[in-house]
N, CA, C and O atoms as CSV, one atom per row, in Angstrom:
chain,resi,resn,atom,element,x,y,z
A,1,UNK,N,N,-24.663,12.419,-6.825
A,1,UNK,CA,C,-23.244,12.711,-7.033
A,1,UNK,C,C,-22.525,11.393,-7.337
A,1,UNK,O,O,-22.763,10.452,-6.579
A,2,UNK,N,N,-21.723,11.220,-8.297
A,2,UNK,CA,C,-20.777,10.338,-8.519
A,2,UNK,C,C,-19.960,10.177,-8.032
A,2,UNK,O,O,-19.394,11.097,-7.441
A,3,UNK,N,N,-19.314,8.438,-8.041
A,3,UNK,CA,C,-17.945,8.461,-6.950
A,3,UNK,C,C,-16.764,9.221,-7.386
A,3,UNK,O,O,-15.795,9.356,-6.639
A,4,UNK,N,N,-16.795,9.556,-8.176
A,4,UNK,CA,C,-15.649,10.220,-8.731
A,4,UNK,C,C,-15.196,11.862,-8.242
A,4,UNK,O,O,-14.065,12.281,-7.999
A,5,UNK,N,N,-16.639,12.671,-8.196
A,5,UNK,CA,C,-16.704,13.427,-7.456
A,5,UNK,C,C,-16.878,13.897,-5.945
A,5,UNK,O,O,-16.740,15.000,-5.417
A,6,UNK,N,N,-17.265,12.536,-5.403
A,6,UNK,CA,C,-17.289,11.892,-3.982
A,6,UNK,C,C,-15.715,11.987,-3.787
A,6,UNK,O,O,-15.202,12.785,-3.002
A,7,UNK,N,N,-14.879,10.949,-4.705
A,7,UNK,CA,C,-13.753,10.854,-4.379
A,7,UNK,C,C,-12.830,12.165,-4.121
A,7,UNK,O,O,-12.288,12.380,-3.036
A,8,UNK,N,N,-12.709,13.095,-5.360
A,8,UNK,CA,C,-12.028,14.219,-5.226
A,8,UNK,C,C,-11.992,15.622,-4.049
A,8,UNK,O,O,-11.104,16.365,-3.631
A,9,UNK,N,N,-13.928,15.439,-3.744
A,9,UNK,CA,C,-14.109,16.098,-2.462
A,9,UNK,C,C,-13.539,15.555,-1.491
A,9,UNK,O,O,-13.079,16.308,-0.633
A,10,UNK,N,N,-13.444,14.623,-1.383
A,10,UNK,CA,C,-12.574,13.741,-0.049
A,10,UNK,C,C,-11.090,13.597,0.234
A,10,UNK,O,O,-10.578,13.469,1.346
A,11,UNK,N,N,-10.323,13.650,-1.242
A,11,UNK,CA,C,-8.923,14.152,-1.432
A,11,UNK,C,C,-8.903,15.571,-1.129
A,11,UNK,O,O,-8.123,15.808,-0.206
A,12,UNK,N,N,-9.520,16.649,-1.611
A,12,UNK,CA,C,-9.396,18.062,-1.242
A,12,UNK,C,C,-9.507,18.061,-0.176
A,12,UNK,O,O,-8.588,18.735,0.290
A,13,UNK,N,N,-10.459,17.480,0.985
A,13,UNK,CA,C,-10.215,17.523,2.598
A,13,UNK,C,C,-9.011,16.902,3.168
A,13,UNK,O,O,-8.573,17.272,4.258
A,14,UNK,N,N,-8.490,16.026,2.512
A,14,UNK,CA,C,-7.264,15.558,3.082
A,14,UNK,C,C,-5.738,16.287,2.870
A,14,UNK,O,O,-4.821,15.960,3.623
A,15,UNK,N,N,-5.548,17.190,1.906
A,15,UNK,CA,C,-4.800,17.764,1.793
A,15,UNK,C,C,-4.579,18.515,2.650
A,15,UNK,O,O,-5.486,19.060,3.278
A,16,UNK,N,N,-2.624,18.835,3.006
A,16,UNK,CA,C,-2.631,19.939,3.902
A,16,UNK,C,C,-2.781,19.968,5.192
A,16,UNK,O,O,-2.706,20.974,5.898
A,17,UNK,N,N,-3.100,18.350,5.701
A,17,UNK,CA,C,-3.066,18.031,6.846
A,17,UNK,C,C,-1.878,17.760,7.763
A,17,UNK,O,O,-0.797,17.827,7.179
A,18,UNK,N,N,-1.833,17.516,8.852
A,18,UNK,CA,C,-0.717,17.738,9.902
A,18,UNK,C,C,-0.786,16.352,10.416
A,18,UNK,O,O,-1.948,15.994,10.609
A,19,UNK,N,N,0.189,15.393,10.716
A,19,UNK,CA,C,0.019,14.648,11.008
A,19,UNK,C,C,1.235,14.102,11.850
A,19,UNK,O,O,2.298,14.553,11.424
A,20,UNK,N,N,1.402,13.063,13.172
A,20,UNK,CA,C,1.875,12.778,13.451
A,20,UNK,C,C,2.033,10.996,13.577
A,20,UNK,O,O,1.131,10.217,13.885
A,21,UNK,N,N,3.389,10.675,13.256
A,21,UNK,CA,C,3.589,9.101,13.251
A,21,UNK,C,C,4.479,8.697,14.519
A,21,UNK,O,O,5.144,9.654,14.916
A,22,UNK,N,N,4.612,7.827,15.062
A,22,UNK,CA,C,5.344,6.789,15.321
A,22,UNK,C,C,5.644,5.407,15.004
A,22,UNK,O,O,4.861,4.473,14.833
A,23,UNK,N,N,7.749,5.452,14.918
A,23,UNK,CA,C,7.784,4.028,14.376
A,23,UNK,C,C,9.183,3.940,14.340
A,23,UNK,O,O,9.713,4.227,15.413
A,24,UNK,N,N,10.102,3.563,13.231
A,24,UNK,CA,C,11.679,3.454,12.928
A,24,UNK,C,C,11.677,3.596,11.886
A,24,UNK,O,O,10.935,2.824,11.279
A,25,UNK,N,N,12.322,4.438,11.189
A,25,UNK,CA,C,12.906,4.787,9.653
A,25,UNK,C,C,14.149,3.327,9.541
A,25,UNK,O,O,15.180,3.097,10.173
A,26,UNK,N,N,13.469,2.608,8.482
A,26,UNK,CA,C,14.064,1.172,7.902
A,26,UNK,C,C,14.922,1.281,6.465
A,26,UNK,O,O,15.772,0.505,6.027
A,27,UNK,N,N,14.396,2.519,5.889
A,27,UNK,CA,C,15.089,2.787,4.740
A,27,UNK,C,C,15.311,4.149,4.185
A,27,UNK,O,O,14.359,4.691,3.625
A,28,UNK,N,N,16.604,4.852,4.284
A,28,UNK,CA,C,16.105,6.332,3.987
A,28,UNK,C,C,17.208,6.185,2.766
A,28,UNK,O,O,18.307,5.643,2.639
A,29,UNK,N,N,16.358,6.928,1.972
A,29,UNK,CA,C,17.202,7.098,0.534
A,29,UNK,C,C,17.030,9.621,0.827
A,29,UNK,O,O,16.594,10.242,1.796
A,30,UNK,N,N,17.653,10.192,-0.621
A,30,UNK,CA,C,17.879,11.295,-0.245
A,30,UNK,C,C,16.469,12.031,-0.079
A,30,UNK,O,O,16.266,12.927,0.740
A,31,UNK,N,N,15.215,11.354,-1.270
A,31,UNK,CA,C,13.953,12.098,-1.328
A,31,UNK,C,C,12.969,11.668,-0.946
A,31,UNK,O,O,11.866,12.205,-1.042
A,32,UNK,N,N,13.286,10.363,-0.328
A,32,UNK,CA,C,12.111,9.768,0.831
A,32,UNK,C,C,12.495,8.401,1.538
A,32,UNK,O,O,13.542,7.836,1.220
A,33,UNK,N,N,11.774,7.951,2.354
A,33,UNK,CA,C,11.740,6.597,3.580
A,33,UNK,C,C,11.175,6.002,3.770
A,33,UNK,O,O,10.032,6.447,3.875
A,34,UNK,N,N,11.305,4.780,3.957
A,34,UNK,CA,C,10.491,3.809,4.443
A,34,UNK,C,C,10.454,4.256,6.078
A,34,UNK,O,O,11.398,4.757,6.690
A,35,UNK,N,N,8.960,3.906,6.683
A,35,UNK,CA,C,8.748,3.792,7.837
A,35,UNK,C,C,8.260,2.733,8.079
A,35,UNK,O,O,7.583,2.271,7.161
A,36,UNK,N,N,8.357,1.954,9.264
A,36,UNK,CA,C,7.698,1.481,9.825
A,36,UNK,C,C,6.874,1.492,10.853
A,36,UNK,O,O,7.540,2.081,11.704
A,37,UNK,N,N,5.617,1.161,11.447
A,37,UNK,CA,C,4.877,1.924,12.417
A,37,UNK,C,C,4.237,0.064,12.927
A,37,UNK,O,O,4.657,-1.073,12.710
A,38,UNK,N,N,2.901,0.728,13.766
A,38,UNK,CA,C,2.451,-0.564,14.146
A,38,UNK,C,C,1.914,-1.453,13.207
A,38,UNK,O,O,1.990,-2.681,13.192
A,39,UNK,N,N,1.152,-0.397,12.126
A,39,UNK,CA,C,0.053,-0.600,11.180
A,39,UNK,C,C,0.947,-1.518,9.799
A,39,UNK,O,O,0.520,-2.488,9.173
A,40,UNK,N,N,2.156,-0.874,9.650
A,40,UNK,CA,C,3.056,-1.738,8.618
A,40,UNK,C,C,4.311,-0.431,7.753
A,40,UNK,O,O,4.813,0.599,8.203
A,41,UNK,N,N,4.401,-0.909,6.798
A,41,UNK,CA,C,5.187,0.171,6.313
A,41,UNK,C,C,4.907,0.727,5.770
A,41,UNK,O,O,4.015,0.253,5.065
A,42,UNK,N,N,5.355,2.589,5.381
A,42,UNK,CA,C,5.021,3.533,5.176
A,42,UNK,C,C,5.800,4.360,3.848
A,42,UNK,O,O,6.740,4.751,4.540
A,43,UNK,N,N,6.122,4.922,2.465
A,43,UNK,CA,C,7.011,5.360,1.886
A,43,UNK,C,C,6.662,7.189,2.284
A,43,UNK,O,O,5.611,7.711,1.912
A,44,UNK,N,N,7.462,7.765,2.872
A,44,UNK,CA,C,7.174,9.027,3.196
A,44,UNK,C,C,8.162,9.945,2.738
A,44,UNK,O,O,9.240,9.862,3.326
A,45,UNK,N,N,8.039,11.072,1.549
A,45,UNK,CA,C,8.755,12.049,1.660
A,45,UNK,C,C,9.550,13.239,1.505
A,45,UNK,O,O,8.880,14.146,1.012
A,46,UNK,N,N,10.686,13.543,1.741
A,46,UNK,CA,C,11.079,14.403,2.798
A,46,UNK,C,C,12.421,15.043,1.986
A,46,UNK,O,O,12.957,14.594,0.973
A,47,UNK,N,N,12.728,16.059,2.652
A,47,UNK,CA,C,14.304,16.996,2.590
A,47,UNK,C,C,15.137,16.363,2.183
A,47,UNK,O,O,15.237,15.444,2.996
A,48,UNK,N,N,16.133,16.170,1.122
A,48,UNK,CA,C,17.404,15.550,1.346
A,48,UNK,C,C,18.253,15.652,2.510
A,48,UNK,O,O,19.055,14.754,2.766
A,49,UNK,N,N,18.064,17.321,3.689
A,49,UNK,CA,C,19.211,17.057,4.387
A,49,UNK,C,C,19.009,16.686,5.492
A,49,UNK,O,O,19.671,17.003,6.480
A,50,UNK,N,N,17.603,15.615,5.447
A,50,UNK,CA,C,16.673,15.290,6.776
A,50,UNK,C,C,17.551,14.309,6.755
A,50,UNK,O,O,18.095,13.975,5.702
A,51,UNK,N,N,17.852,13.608,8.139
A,51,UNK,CA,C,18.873,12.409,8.487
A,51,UNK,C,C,18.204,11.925,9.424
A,51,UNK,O,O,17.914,12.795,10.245
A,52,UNK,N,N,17.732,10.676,9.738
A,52,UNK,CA,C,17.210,9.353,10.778
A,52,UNK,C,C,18.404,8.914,11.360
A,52,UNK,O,O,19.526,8.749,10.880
A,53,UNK,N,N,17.818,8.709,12.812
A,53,UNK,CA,C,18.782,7.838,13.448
A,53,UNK,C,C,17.884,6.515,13.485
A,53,UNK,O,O,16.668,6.411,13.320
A,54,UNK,N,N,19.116,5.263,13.825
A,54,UNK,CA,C,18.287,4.004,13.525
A,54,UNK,C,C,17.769,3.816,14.995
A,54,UNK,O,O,18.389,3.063,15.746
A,55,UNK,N,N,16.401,4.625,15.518
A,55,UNK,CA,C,16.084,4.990,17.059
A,55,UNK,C,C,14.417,5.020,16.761
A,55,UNK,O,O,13.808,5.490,15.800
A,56,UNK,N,N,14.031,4.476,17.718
A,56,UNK,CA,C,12.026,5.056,17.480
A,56,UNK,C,C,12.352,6.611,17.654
A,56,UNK,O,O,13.031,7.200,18.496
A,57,UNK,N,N,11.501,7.135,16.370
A,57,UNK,CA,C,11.260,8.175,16.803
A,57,UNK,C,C,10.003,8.839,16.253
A,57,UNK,O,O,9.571,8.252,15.261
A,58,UNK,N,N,9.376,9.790,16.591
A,58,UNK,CA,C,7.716,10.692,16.270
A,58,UNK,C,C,8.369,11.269,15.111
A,58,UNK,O,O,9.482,11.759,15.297
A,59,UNK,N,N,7.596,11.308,13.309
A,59,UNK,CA,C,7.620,12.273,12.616
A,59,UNK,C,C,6.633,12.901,12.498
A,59,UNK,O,O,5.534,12.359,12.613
A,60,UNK,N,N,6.765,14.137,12.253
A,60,UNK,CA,C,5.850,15.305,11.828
A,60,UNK,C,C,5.538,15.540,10.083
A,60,UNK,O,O,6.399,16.143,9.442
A,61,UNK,N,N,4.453,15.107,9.468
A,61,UNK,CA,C,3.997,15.296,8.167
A,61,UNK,C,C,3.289,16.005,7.885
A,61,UNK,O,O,2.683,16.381,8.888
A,62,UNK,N,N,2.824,16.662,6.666
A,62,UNK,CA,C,2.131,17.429,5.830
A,62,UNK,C,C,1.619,16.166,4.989
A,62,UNK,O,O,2.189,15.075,4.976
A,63,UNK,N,N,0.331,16.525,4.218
A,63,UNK,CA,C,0.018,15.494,3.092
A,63,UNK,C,C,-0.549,16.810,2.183
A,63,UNK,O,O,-1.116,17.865,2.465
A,64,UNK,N,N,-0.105,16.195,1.005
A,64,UNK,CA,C,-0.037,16.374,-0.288
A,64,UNK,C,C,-0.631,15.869,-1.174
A,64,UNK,O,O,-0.609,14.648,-1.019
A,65,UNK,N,N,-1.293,16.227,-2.251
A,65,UNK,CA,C,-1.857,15.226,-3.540
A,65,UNK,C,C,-1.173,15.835,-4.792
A,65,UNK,O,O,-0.874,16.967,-5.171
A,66,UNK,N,N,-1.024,14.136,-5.419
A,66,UNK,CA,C,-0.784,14.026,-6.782
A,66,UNK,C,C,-0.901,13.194,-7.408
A,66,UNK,O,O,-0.277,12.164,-7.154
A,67,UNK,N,N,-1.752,13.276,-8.504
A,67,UNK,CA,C,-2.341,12.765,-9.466
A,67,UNK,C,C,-3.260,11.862,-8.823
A,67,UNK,O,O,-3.075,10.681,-9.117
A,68,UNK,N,N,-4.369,12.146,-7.881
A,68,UNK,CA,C,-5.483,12.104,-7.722
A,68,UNK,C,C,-4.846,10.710,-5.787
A,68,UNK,O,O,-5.460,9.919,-5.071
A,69,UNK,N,N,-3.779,11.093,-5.831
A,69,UNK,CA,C,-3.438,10.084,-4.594
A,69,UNK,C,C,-2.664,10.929,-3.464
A,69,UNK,O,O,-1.903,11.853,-3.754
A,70,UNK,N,N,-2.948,10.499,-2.081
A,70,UNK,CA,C,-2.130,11.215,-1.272
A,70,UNK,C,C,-0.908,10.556,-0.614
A,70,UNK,O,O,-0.904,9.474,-0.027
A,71,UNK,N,N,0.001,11.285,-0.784
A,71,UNK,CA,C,1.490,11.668,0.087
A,71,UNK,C,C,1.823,11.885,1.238
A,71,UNK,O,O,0.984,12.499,1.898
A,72,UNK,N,N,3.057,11.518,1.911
A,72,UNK,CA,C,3.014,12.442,3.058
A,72,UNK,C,C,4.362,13.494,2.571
A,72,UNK,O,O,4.617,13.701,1.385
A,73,UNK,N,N,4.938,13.936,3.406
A,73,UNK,CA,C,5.605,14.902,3.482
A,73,UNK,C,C,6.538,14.706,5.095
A,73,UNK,O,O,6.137,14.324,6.195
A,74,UNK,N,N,7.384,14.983,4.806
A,74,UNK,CA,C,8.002,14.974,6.416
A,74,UNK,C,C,8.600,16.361,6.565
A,74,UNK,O,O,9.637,16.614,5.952
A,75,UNK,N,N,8.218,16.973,7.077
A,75,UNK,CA,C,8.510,18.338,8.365
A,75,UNK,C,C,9.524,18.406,9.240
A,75,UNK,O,O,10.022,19.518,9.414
A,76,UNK,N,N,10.064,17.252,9.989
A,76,UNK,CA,C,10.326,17.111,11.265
A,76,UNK,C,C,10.528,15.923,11.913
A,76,UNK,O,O,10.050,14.930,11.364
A,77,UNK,N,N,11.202,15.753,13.093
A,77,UNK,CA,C,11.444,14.662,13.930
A,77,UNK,C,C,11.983,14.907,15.083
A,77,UNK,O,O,12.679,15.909,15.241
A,78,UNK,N,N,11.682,13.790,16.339
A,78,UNK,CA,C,12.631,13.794,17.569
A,78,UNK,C,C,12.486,12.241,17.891
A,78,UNK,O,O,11.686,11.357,17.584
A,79,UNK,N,N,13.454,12.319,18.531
A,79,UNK,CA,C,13.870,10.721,18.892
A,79,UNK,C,C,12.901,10.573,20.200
A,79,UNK,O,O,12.755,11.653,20.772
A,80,UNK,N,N,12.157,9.402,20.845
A,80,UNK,CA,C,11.524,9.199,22.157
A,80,UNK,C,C,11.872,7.357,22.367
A,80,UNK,O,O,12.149,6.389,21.659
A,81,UNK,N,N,11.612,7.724,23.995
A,81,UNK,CA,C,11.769,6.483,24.278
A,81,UNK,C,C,10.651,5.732,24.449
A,81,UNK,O,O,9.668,6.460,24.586
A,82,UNK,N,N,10.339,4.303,24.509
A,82,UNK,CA,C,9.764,3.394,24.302
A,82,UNK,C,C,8.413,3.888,25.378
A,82,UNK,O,O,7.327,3.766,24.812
A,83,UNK,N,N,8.343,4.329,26.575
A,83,UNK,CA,C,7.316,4.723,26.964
A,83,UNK,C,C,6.378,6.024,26.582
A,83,UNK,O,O,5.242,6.280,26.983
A,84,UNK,N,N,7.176,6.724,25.724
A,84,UNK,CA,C,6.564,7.882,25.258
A,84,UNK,C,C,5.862,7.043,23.885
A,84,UNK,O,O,4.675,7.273,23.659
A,85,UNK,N,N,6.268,6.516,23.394
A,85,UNK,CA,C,6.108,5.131,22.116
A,85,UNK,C,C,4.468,4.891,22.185
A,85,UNK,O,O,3.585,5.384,21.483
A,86,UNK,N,N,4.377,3.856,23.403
A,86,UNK,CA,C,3.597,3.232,23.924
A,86,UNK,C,C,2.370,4.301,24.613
A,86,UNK,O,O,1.202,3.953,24.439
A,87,UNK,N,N,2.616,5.478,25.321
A,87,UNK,CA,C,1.598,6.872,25.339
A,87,UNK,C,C,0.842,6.942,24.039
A,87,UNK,O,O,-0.381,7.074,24.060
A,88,UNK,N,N,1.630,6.845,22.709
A,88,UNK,CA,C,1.533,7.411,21.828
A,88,UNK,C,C,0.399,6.316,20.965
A,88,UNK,O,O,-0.613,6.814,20.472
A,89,UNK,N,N,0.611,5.107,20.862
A,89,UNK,CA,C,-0.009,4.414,20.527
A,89,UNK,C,C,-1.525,4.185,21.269
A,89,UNK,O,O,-2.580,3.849,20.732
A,90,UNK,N,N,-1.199,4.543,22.957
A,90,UNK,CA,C,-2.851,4.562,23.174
A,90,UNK,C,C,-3.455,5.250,23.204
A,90,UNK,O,O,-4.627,4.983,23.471
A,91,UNK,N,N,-3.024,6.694,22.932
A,91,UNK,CA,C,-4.007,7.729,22.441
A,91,UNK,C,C,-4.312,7.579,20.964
A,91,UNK,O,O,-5.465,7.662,20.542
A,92,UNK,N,N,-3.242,7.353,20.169
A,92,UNK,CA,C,-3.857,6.454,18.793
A,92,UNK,C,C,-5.370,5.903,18.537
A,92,UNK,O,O,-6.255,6.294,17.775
A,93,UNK,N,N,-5.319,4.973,19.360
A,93,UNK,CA,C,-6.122,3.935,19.500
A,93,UNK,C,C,-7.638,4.736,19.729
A,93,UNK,O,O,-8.635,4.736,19.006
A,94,UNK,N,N,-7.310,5.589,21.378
A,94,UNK,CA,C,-8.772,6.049,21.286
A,94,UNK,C,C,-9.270,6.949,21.066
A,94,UNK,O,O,-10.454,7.172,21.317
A,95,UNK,N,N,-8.325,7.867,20.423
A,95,UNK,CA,C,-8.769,8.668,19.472
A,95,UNK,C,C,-9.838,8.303,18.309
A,95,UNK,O,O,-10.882,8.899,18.044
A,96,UNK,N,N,-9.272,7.132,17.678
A,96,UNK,CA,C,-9.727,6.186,16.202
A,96,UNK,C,C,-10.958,5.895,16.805
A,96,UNK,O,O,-11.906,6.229,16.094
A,97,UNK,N,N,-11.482,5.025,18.636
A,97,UNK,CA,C,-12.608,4.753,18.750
A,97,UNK,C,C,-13.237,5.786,19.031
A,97,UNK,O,O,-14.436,5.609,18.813
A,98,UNK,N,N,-12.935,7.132,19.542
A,98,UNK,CA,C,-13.958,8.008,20.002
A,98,UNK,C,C,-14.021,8.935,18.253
A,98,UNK,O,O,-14.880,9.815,18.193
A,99,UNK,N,N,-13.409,8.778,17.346
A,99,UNK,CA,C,-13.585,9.254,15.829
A,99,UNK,C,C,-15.103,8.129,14.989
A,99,UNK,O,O,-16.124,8.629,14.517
A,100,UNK,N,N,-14.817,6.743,15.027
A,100,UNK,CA,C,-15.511,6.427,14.438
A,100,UNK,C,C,-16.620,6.053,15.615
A,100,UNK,O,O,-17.612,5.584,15.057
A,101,UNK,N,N,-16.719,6.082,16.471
A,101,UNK,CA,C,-17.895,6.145,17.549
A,101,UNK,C,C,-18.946,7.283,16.820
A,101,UNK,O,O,-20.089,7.006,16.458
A,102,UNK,N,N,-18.272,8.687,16.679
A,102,UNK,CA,C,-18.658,10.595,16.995
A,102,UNK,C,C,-19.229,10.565,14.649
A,102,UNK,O,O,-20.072,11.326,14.172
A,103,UNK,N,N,-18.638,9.776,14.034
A,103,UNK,CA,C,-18.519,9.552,12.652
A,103,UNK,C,C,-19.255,8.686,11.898
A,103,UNK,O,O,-19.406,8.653,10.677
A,104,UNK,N,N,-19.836,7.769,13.028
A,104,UNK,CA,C,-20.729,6.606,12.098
A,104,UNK,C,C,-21.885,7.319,10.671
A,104,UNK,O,O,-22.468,8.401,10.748
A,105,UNK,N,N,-21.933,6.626,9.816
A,105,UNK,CA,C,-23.093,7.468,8.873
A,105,UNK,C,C,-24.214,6.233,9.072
A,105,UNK,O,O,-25.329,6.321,8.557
């Protein structure tokens, strides 16, 4: 199989997924945002009549493809405080090690 077809099977699994972020919306224009998270910044988006407060808060995404690249989508939001933040980041974390632990090829 070619990477090309490697690649596209691997975009079709990623579509349509549910995803959750934490971070601060740094730039919201009407049809998408900058996020920021731990990892760096993010362009995500979303509703025109979706509105950020300048507050950490969890978004809720969908991903999408187009033209052979993926998107997110924003769904949703709630504002949390810095210890729900910090929950959030260490289940992050070992989630990612018990994924590529359970994933090695």
């Amino acid at each position: 199989m070619n990477r090309s077809k490697i690649l596209v099977k691997d975009l079709n699994l990623a579509k349509n997924k549910k995803l959750e972020l934490v971070g601060i919306c740094i730039k919201d224009n009407n049809t998408n945002f900058l996020f920021l998270d731990y990892s760096g910044e993010i362009e995500i988006y979303k509703n025109n009549e979706l509105k950020f407060p300048e507050k950490r808060i969890k978004i809720y995404c969908t991903t999408f493809l187009k033209n052979k690249k993926i998107f997110l989508y924003c769904t949703g939001y709630k504002t949390i405080d810095l210890y729900e933040s910090i929950f959030f980041t260490i289940e992050s974390v070992n989630f990612n090690k018990h994924y590529i632990k359970n994933h090695k090829k």
